[in-house]
NUBA-803957 format. One record per residue (C-alpha): residue number from 1; residue in three letters; x negated, y negated, z. Coordinates in steps of 0.1 Angstrom, whole numbers, plus 2048, in hexadecimal, padded with zeros to 3 digits. Example, Ala and Ser with C-alpha at 12.3 -4.5 7.8 and 13.67 -1.06 7.14 Angstrom:
<sites>
+------+------+-----+-----+-----+
: resi : resn :   x :   y :   z :
+------+------+-----+-----+-----+
:    1 :  ala : 785 : 82D : 84E :
:    2 :  ser : 777 : 80B : 847 :
+------+------+-----+-----+-----+
</sites>
This chain:
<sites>
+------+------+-----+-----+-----+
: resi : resn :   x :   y :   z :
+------+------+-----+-----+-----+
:    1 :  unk : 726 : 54D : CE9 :
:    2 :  unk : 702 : 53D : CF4 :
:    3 :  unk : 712 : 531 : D14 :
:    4 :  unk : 720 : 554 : D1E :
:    5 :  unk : 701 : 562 : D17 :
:    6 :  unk : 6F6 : 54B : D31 :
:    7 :  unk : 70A : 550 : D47 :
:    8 :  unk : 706 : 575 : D44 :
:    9 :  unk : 6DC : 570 : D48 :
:   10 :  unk : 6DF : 55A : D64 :
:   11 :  unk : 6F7 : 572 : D7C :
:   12 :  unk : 6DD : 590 : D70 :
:   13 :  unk : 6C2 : 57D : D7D :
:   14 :  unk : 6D5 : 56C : D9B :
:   15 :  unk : 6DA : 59C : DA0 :
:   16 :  unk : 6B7 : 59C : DA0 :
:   17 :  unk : 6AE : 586 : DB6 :
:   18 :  unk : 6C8 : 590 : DD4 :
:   19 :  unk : 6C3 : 5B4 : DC8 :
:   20 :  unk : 69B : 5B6 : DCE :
:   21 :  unk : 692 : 5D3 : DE2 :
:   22 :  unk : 687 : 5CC : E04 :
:   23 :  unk : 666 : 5D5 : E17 :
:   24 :  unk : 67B : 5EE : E2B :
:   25 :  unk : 688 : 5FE : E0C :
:   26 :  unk : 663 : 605 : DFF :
:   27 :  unk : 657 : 613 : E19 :
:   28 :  unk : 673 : 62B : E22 :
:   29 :  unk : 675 : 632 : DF8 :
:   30 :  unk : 64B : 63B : DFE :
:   31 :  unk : 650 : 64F : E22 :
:   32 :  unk : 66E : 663 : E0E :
:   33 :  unk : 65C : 66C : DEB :
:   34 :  unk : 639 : 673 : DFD :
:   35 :  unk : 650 : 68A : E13 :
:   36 :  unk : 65F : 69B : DF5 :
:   37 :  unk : 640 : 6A2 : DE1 :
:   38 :  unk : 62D : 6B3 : DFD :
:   39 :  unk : 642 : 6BE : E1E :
:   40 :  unk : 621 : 6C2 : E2F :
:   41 :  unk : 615 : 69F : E2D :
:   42 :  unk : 63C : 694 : E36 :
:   43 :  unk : 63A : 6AB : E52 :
:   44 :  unk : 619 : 69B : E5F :
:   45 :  unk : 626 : 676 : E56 :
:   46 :  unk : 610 : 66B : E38 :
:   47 :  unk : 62E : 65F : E27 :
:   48 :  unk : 632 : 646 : E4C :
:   49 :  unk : 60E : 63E : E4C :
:   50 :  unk : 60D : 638 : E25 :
:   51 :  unk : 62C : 61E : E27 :
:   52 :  unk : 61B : 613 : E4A :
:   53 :  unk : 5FE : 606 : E33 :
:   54 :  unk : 610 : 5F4 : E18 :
:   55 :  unk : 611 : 5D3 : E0E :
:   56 :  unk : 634 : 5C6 : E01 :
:   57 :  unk : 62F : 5AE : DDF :
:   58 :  unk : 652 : 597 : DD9 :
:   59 :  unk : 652 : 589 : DB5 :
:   60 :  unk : 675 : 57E : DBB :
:   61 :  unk : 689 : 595 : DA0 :
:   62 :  unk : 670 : 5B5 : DAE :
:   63 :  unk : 659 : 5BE : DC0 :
:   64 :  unk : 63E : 5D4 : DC8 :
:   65 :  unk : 628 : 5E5 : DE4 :
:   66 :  unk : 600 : 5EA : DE1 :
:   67 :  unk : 5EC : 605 : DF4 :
:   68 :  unk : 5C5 : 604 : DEE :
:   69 :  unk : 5CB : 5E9 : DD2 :
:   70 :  unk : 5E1 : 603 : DBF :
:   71 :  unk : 605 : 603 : DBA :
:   72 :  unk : 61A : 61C : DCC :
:   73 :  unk : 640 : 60E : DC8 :
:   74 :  unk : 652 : 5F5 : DAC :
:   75 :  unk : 676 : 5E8 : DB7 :
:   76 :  unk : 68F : 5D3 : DA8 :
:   77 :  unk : 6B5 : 5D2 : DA6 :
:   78 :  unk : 6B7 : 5E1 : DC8 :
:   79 :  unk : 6A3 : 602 : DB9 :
:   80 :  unk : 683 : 610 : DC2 :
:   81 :  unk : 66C : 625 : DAE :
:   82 :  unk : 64E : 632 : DBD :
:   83 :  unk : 635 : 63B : DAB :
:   84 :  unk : 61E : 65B : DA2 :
:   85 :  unk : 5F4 : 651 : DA4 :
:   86 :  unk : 5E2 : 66E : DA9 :
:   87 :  unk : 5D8 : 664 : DCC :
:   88 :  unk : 5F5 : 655 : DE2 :
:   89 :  unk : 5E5 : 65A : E05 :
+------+------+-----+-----+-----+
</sites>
């Protein structure tokens, strides 16, 4: 029992790890959501300039990427969530 729950952990975190969201993935996740919530700013490229100015974080199982010292975007298991602050841009 203990060593399939092992087995069972480690292949979940071995998913983790090869399933991390890329940089790419981020930014195309922020360009599309920034796009979505205001067609204006997608139409004038905010969402592009937004991703532009990211900075990709890898903590190995997830990640994250930073604008202005604020998170805009979690990822892990090849998913990415980007988040609502009241100021994006």
């Amino acid at each position: 029992m203990v060593k399939a729950f092992v087995v069972v952990a480690a292949a979940v975190i071995a998913a983790a790890f090869l399933l991390n969201p890329s940089p790419e993935k981020h930014r195309a996740k922020i360009k599309q959501a920034i796009a979505e919530r205001s067609p204006i700013e997608g139409a004038l490229g905010i969402g592009a300039l937004t991703a532009f100015a990211s900075t990709y974080h890898p903590l190995g199982v997830a990640s994250y990427t930073t604008v202005n010292n604020s998170v805009v975007s979690v990822g892990a298991l090849g998913m990415v969530l980007v988040l609502q602050p009241s100021n994006l841009n």
